[in-house]
N, C-alpha and C positions, 0 to 999 in steps of 0.2 A: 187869971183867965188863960193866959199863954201857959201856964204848966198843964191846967187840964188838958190844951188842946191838943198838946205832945204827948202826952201820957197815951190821950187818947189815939191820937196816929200810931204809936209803939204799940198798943197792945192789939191795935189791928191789922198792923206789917206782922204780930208773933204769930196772928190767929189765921193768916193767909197764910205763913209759910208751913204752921202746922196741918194745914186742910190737904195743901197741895204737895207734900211731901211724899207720903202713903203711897197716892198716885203715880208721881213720878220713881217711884219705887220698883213698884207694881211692874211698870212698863220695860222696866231694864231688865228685873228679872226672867219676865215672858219672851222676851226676845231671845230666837236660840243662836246660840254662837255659832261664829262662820267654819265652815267645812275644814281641817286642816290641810293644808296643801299635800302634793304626793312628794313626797322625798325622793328624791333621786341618786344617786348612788355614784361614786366617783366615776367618771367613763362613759355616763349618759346611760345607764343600765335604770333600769325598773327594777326594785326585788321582788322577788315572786308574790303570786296571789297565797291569801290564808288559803291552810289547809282545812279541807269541811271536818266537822267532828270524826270521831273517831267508830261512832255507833254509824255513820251515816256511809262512811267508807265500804268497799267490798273485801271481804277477807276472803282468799285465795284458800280451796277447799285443804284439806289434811293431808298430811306427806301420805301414800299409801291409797287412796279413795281415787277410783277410776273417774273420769267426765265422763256425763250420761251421754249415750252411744243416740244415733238418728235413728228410731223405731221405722223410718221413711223407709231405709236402707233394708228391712227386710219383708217388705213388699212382696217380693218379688219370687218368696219360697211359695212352693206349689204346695198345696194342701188335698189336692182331688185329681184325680184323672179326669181328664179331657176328654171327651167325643170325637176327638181326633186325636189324642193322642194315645201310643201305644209303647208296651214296656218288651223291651227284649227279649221276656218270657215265654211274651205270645207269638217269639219269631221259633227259636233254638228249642229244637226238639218237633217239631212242628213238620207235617208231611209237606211237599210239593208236589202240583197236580200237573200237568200237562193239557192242552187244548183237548185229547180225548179223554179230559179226567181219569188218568193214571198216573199211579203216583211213582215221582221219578227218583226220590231219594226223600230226606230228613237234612234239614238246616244243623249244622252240627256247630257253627260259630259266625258272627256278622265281625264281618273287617268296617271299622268308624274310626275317621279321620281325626288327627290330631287339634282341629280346627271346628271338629263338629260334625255330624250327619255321615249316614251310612254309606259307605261307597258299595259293597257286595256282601252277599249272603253264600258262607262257604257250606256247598248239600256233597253227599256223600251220595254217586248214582252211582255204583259200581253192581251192587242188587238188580238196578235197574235196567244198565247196558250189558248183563250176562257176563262180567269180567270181576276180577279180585276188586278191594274197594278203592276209589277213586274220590276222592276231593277236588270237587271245580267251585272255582270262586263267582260266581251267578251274578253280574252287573245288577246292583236294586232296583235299579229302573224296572228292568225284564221281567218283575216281581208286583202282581197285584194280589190286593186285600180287598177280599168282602166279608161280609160278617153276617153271619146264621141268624137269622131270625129270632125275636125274642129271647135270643143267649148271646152270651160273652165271647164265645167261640168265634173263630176267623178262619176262613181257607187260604191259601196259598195257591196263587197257581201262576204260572208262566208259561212265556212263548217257546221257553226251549223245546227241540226236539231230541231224540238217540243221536241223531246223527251229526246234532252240534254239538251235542256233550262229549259223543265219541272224540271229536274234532277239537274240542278243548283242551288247552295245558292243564296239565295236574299241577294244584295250590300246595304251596307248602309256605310253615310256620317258620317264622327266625329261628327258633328252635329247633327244629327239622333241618334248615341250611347249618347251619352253627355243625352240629352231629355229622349231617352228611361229610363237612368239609373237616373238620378235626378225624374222621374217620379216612380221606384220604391224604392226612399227614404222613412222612413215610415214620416210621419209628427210627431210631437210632437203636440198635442192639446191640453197637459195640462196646465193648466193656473189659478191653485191653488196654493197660494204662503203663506206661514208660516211668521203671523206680528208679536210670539213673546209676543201676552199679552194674558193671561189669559182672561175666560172667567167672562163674570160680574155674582155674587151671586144673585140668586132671592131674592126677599125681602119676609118676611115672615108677615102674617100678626098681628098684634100685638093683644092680647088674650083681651077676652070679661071680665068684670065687673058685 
């Protein structure tokens, strides 16, 4: 009677520890392992973070291939003429009127600053003041625009009179100064030059017998 009753305890301490085995199994395996620590590096240094893949990186465009340019940047090119604005065209060549609409010369060139905008309008009245021709440089200001009716066309007209034009300095061109002043350089003509030897001894003639 005591041996079955051992028998029977052992075969149901084998049959508990096979039930409960699996499970305790189970539970070790699902559990995930702790984080690795960070390594630190001799000197208290971090090592750098992973570099991201290689597809995910930016590749720097090809030796030779411009960077695309700011299209912003050319905004700012005019494509049309203005209602207010006007081309040089419709200045040079163009008559000037006078308050009793008489015309006092032709625009023959506009003087425009290094910095922008027109300072004068050089007109050629020498026709007009009864004299050989004359260039006077005509302040822009003194120089009004209207425009013809249903045309392209503009007049010119200013305040000047004969008697200011007469009374005005004659304009001239750097080019014109340049010429003026090389023409009162004196020249150098001379073209005597020192060779340095003496002159040869006449020969004397050798005495009579």
């Amino acid at each position: 009677m005591t041996k079955k009753l051992v028998s029977s305890v052992a075969a149901g301490a084998l049959l508990v520890g096979v039930t409960f085995a699996p499970t305790s199994f189970a539970q070790q395996t699902t559990t995930p392992p702790p984080a690795a620590p960070t390594q630190t590096q001799p000197g208290g240094t971090t090592p750098p973070a992973t570099e991201p893949p290689a597809d995910q990186a930016q590749t720097p465009p090809p030796a030779g291939t411009e960077a695309p340019k700011d299209t912003a940047a050319k905004s700012d090119y005019l494509t049309e003429q203005a209602a207010d604005q006007i081309a040089t065209s419709d200045y040079v060549g163009q008559s000037v009127y006078n308050a009793a609409d008489e015309s006092i010369g032709k625009i023959d060139d506009l003087i425009i600053k290094k910095d922008g905008g027109v300072q004068a309008a050089v007109i050629g009245v020498g026709g007009f003041l009864g004299i050989g021709q004359k260039n006077v440089a005509v302040p822009f200001d003194r120089i009004e625009i209207s425009e013809q009716a249903d045309t392209a066309a503009l007049k010119l007209t200013t305040t000047e009179t004969a008697d200011t034009l007469k009374a005005a300095p004659e304009f001239k061109t750097k080019s014109q100064m340049m010429a003026e002043r090389n023409a009162a350089q004196p020249v150098d003509t001379s073209t005597t030059s020192s060779t340095g030897t003496s002159p040869a001894t006449p020969t004397q003639p050798s005495p009579q017998q």
